[in-house]
C-alpha positions in Angstrom: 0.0 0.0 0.0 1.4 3.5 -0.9 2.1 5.8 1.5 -0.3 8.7 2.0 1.9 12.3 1.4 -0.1 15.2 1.7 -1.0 17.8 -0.4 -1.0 21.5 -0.4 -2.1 24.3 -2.4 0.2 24.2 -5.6 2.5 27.5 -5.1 3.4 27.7 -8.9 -0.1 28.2 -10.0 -0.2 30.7 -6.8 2.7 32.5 -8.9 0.9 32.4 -11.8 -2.5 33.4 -10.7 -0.2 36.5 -9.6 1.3 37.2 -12.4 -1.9 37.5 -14.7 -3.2 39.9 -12.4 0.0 42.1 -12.1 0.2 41.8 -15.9 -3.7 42.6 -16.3 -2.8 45.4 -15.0 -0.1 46.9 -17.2 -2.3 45.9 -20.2 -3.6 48.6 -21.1 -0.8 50.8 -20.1 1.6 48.5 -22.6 -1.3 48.6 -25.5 -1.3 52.5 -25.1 2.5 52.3 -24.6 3.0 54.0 -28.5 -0.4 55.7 -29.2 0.3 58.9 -27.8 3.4 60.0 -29.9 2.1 57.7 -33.1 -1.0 60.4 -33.2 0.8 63.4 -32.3 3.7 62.7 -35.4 0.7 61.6 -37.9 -1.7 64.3 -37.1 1.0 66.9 -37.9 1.3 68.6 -34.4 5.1 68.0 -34.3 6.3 67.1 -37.8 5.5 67.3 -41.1 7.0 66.3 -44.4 8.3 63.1 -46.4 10.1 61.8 -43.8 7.5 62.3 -40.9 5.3 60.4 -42.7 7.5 57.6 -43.1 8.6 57.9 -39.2 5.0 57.7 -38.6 3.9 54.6 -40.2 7.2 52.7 -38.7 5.7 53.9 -35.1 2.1 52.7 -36.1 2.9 49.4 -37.5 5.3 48.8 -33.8 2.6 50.3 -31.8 0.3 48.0 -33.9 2.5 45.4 -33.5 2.8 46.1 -30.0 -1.1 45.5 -28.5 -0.9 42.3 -30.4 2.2 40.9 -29.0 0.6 42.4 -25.2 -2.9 41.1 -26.3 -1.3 37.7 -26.7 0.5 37.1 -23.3 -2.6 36.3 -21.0 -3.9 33.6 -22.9 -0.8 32.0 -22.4 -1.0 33.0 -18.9 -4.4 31.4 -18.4 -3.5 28.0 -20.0 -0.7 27.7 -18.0 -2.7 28.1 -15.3 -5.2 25.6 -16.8 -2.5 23.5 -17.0 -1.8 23.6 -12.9 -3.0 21.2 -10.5 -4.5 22.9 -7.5 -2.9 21.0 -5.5 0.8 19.5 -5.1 2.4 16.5 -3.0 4.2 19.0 -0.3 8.0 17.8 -0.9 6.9 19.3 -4.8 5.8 22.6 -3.2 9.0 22.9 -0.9 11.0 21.8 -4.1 9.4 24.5 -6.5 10.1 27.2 -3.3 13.9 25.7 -3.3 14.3 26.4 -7.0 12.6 30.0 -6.9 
């Protein structure tokens, strides 16, 4: 007969869970991260010309690029969470704290 080990709540998914709501946070923050100056060179409050133009669409294809990089990071987030058993055999969660 096995022996019985106990089980605790699974501190990696704990980290996890953590991270997804830090980086919830910043969303928004990282999408808008490029807006601001993209608008202000395109609408032609700071520069005009050839090259402004140019400048501008290399800053709204990063910012573009930018919220869909940011946009893609909590679903990996969330699977990984998915992915975590609640709970963990104790000498795993004292291993995972050891390796931290």
């Amino acid at each position: 007969m096995a022996e019985f080990e106990s089980t605790v709540p699974n501190p990696r998914k704990a980290d996890l869970r953590k991270l997804r709501g830090d980086l919830a946070k910043e969303v928004e923050n990282l999408k808008r991260a490029l807006k601001g100056p993209a608008e202000d060179i395109g609408g032609d409050k700071v520069w005009v010309g050839k090259n402004a133009r140019a400048w501008h669409r290399e800053l709204e294809g990063r910012h573009r690029r930018l919220g869909e990089q940011v946009g893609r990071l909590l679903p990996v987030i969330d699977a990984a969470i998915r992915d975590e058993p609640e709970k963990v055999p104790a000498a795993q969660a004292r291993s995972y704290g050891s390796s931290a």
